[in-house]
C-alpha positions in Angstrom: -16.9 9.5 -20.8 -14.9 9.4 -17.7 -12.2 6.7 -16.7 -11.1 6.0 -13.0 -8.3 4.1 -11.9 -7.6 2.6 -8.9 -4.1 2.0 -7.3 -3.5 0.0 -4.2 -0.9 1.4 -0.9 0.1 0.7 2.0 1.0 3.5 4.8 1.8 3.5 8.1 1.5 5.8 11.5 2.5 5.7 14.8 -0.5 7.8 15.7 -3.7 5.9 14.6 -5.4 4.0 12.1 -7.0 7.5 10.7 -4.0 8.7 10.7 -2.0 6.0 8.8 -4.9 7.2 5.9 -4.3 10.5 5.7 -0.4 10.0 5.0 -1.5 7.2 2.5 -3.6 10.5 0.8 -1.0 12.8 1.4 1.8 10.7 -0.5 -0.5 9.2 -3.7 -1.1 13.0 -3.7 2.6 14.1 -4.7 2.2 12.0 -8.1 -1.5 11.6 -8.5 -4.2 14.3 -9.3 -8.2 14.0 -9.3 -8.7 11.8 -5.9 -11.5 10.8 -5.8 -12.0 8.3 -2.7 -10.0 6.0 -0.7 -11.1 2.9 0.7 -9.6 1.0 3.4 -9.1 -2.6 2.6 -7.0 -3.7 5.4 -5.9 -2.5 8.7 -3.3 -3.8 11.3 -1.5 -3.2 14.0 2.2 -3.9 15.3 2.6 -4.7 19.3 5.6 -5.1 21.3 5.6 -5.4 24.9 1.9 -5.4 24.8 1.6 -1.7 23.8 0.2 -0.9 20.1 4.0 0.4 18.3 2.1 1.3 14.7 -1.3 1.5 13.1 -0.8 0.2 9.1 -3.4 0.2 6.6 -3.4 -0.9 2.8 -6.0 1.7 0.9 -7.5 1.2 -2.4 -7.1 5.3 -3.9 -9.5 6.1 -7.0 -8.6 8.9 -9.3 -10.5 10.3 -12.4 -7.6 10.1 -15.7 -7.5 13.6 -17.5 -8.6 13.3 -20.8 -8.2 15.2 -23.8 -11.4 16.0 -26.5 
């Protein structure tokens, strides 16, 4: 039987929304193996001067858990 956990982050980009996901993957990735999905809870914007300054999202990453039998 498998067991997947799920861990909640927030990233940031300058570039875009899709963007702002991809470095959420890339960093869980450096500590976490077996991704499995990601799913974009939240997603927001800063503006300043009327101009869009960052794209910032909060993911919910799933991972499978290794298991030993």
């Amino acid at each position: 039987m498998g067991v997947v956990k799920v861990i909640e982050v927030i990233a940031s980009s300058k570039t875009s929304f899709d963007d702002a996901v991809k470095q959420a993957v890339k960093e869980v990735s450096k500590t976490i193996r077996n991704i499995d999905s990601v799913w974009v809870k939240d997603m927001k914007a800063h503006v300043d001067n009327g101009e869009i300054t960052s794209y910032g999202v909060i993911c919910k990453v799933s991972f499978r858990l290794d298991t030993s039998e």
